[in-house]
N, C-alpha and C positions, 0 to 999 in steps of 0.2 A: 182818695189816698190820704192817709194818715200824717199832719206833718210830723217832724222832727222835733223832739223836746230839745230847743239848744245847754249845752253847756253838761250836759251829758257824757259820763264816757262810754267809750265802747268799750270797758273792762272792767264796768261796774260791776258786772255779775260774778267779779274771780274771786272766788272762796279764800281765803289766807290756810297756806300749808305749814304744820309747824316745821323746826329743825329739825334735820336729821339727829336722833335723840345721842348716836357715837361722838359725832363729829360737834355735836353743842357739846358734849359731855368733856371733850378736849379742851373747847373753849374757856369751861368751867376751872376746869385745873389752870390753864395757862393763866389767868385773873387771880389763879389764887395767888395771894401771897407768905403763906404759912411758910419756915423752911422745912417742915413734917413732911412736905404732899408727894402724893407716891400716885401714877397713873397706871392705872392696871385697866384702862378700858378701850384705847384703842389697838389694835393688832400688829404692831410691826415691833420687829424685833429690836432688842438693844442690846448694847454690851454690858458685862459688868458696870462699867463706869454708867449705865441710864442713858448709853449716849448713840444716835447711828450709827452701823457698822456698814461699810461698805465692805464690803467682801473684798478678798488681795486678788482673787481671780477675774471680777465684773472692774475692776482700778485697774488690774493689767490690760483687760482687753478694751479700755476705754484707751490709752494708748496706741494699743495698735489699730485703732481705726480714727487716731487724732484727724486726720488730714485726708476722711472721706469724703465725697464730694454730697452736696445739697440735695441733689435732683429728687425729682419725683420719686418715688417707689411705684409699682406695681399695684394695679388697684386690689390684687390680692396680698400683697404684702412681699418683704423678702422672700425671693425665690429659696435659698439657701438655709433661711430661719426654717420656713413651713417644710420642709424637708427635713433638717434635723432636730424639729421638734418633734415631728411626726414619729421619727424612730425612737427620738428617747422615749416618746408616752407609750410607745406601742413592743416594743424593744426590737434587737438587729434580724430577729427570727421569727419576726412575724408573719403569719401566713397573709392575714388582710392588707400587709403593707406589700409582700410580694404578688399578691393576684392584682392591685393596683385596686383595691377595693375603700381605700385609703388612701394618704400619702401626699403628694403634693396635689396630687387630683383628690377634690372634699378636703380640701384642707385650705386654712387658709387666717393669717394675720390677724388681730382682732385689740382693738382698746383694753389691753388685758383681760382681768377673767370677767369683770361686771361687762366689758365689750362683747366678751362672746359669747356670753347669757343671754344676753340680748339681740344678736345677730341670730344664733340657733334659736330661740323662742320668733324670732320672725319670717325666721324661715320654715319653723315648723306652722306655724299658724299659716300662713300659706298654705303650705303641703297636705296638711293631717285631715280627716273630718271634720268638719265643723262639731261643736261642741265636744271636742276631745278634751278633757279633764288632765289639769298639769298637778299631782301630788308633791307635796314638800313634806318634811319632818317637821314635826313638833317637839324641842322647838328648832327655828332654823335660822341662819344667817338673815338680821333683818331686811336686805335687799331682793331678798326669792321672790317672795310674795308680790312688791313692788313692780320687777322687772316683768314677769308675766302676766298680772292682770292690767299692767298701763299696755301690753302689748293688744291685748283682750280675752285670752286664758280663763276658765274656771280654775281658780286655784283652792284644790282638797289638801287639808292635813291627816298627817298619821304622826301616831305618838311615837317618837325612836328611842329615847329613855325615859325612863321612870321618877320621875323627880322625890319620889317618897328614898329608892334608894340608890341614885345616881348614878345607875348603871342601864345597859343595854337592853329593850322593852325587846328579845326577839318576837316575842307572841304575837306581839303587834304588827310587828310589821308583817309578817308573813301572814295572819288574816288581812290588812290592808291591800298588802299583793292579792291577796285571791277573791277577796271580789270585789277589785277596781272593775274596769267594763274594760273589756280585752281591745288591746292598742295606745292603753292611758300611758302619758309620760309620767316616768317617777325618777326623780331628783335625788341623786344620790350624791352624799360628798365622799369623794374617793379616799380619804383620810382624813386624821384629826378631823373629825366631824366640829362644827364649827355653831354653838355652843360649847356642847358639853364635852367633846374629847372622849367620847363611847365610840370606838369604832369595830363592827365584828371583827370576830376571829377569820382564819380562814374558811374554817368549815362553817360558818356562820354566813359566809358570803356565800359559800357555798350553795347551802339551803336558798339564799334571800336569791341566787343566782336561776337556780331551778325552778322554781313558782314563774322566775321575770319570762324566762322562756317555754313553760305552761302555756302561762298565760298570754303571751305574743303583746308583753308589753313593753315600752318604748325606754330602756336605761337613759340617763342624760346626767354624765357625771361630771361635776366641780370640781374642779382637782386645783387648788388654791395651793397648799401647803405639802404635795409631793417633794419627799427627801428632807422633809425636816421634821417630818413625826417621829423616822427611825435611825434618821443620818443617813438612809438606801435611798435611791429615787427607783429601783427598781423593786425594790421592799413593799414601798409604799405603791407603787401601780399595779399591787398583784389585784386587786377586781377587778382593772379594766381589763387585762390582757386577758382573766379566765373569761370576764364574760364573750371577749370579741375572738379569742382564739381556742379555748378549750370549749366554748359550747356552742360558739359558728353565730353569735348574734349582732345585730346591727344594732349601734348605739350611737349617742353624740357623746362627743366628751370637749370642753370647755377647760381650759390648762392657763394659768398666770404663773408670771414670772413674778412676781409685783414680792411675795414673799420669801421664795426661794433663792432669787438674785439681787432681794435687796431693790428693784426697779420700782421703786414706791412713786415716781413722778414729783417727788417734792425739791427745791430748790433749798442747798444746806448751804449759805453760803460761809462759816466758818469752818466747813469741812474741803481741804482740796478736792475739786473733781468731782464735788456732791451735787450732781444736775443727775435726777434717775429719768428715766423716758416709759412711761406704761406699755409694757405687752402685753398681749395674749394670743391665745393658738385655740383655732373650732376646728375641731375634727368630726367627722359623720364616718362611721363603718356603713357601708351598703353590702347590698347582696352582690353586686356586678360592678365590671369597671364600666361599662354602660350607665350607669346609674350613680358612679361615682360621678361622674364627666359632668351628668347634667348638676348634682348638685353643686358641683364649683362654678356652674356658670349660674344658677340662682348668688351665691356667694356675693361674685361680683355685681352682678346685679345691685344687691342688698348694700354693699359697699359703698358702690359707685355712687348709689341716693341717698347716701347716709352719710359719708365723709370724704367723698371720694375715692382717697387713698389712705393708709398708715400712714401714722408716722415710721422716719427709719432708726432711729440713736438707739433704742433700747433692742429694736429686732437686730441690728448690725450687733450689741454688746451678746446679747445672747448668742447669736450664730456664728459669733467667733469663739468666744468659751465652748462653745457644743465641737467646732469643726477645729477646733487645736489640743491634741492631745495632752500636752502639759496642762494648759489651761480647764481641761475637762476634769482632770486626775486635781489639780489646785480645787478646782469648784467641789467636786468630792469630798474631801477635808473641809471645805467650810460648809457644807452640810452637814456632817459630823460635830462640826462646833459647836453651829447651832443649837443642834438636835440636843446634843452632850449638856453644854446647859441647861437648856428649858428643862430637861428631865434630871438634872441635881438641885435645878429650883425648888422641882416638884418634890423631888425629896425632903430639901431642907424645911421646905413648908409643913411639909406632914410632919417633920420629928417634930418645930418647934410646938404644935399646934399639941402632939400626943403630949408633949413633956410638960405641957401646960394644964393636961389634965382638962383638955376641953370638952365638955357636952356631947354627944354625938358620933356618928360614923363618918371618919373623915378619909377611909380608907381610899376610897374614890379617886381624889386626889392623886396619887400616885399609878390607878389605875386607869385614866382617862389618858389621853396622849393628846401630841402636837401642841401649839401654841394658848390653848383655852383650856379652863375647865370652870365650873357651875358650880359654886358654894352650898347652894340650897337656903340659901337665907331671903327672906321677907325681906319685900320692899324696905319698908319700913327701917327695918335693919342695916339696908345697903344706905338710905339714906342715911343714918345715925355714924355711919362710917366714914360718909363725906363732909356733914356740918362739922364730927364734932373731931376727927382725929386725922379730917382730909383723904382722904383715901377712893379713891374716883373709880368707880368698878359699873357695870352694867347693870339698868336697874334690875335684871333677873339675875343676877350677884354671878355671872361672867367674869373670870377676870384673864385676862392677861401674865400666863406665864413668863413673859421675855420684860417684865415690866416689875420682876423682882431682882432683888440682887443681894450681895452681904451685908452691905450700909440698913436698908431694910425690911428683910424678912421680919429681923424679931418684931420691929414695932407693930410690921403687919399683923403679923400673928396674935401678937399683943391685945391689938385693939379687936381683933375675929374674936377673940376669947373673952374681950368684954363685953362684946354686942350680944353675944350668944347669951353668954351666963346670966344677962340682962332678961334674956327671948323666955328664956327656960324659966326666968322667977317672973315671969311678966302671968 
């Protein structure tokens, strides 16, 4: 028997992970000190003023649940949340939510939307065939890829836009669908797709709908950003409900609040009442309420070894807004706000950018939707944006719609139009 080297750790062998490349990219701006710096890279909305908004409706209903009690939750989460989340994803006419194929049975609480990525990817890795193949888009929210091969996922990409002219690759995806290997999950984002802000049309879903049930392959949609790509939240879930009610398919779908109500989890303490609490909602369509049943008891399962329970502040703010009709009709309007700006942004950005006479097809721009859209510019160029004029954007020049304002578009613009004219004589 071999002795022991002493003095040895037992964690010598752990590899160094770098940052998360967003959330350094945050860090990077808060250090700066320029008064120029404008943050176009991480995702959460802001007001005109560059500042949190809590929404008047998630501030009211923090109120009326001032003085609820502590206790445990449910190891599936609020009984009340997962029920009237269920109806809002799925809407009041749902067929899968009335055969109980859905609903609060397969449904069920979740660490918001990165939480229930991860919960449905472990409970499909469970359930699925071994070596079933998890498809993402190219490109995609950088945590897809992450969440499913730390689970143990083969994870395939397919191209979903075209980066030569920032619009919508149908071709592609619709040969990716037809010869995945029949049963593969594909990862769909239910809206503002998240780079680029290319999301099909209807009939586009359509199509991409037809092939998925061809094919008898597994949908599994992200729905981050429902009701603030159009100001509808019923707008925005028309693929989920054509795929689970107009063409009878079983799907996961994975819903945060995190964007939509402003529940970003961070502590604002110069803001009154700015404590948000992370939620999310996983939902599974099955064939049966049979089937429904067993998969909320894997649910719990999965929960119960993983964090026990939910937390409850942000599912109590949610399920009071969802189950009070003023407060629902309020949260409507600030989904329109929302919405109303990121896309006057998007506008302003485009004239300033034409009126500049800048280089290129910047049409895009106004035709991408929700909270992102994908510049097309070179590394190299995104960097030259941050040293030299600060301006903090993804290094695949992602930027953040809600992270412009009137103070400064023009500079932004300004500086796009120097980098470029720079790109173009380079």
């Amino acid at each position: 028997m071999g002795s022991l080297t002493a003095n040895v750790s037992l964690f010598h062998g752990v590899s160094y992970v770098p940052p998360d490349a967003i959330f350094e990219l945050t860090q990077l701006y808060l250090a700066d000190q320029d008064a120029r710096k404008v943050n176009l890279g991480q995702g959460t909305y802001k007001d005109e003023q560059g500042n949190p908004w809590i929404l008047p409706s998630v501030r009211a209903a923090k109120e009326k649940i001032r003085d609820a009690n502590h206790e445990y939750l449910p190891i599936l989460g609020l009984t009340p949340f997962r029920a009237l989340g269920t109806e809002l994803l799925y809407g009041e006419n749902s067929t899968a939510v009335a055969e109980n194929r859905v609903g609060t049975v397969a449904a069920c609480q979740a660490l918001s939307g990165t939480g229930a990525l991860h919960l449905a990817g472990a409970f499909l890795y469970q359930t699925l065939p071994a070596q079933t193949p998890v498809y993402i888009t190219k490109p995609t929210w950088s945590n897809h890829r992450q969440v499913f091969e730390t689970i143990g996922f083969e994870v395939r990409e397919f191209e979903w836009y075209s980066p030569k002219t920032g619009r919508l690759n149908l071709s592609s995806i619709l040969d990716a669908l037809s010869q995945a290997p029949p049963r593969s999950v594909f990862v769909f984002h239910a809206s503002a797709h998240n780079p680029s802000g290319c999301d099909p049309s209807k009939e586009e879903w359509q199509q991409i709908a037809s092939i998925v049930k061809e094919r008898q392959l597994l949908p599994l949609f992200d729905s981050a950003y429902l009701g603030i790509t159009s100001g509808s939240y019923d707008n925005d879930a028309f693929a989920i409900r054509y795929f689970v009610d107009e063409l009878g398919l079983e799907a996961v779908v994975c819903a945060s609040f995190a964007k939509n109500m402003g529940l970003y989890g961070k502590f604002r303490p110069k803001l009154r009442g700015g404590v948000g609490e992370r939620v999310g909602h996983l939902s599974i369509v099955t064939k049966s309420a049979g089937s429904a049943t067993a998969v909320e008891s894997r649910f719990a399962q999965l929960t119960r070894a993983e964090i026990s329970n939910p937390p409850a502040f942000g599912a109590r703010i949610a399920a009071t807004i969802l189950g009070d009709s003023e407060l629902r009709r309020q949260w409507g309007r600030d989904l329109a706000t929302m919405s109303s700006r990121i896309s006057g942004m998007r506008k302003a950005l485009y004239e300033e950018i034409e009126r500049l006479c800048t280089p290129g097809d910047w049409k895009p721009i106004t035709e991408q939707k929700g909270m992102f859209c994908v510049l097309g510019l070179p590394v190299e160029k995104v960097l030259e944006l941050r040293e030299k004029h600060h301006i903090y954007m993804a290094d695949n020049s992602r930027i953040s719609i809600a992270g412009l304002n009137q103070s400064n578009i023009d500079y932004v613009a300004a500086a796009i139009d120097e980098v470029v004219r720079g790109y173009i004589t380079e």
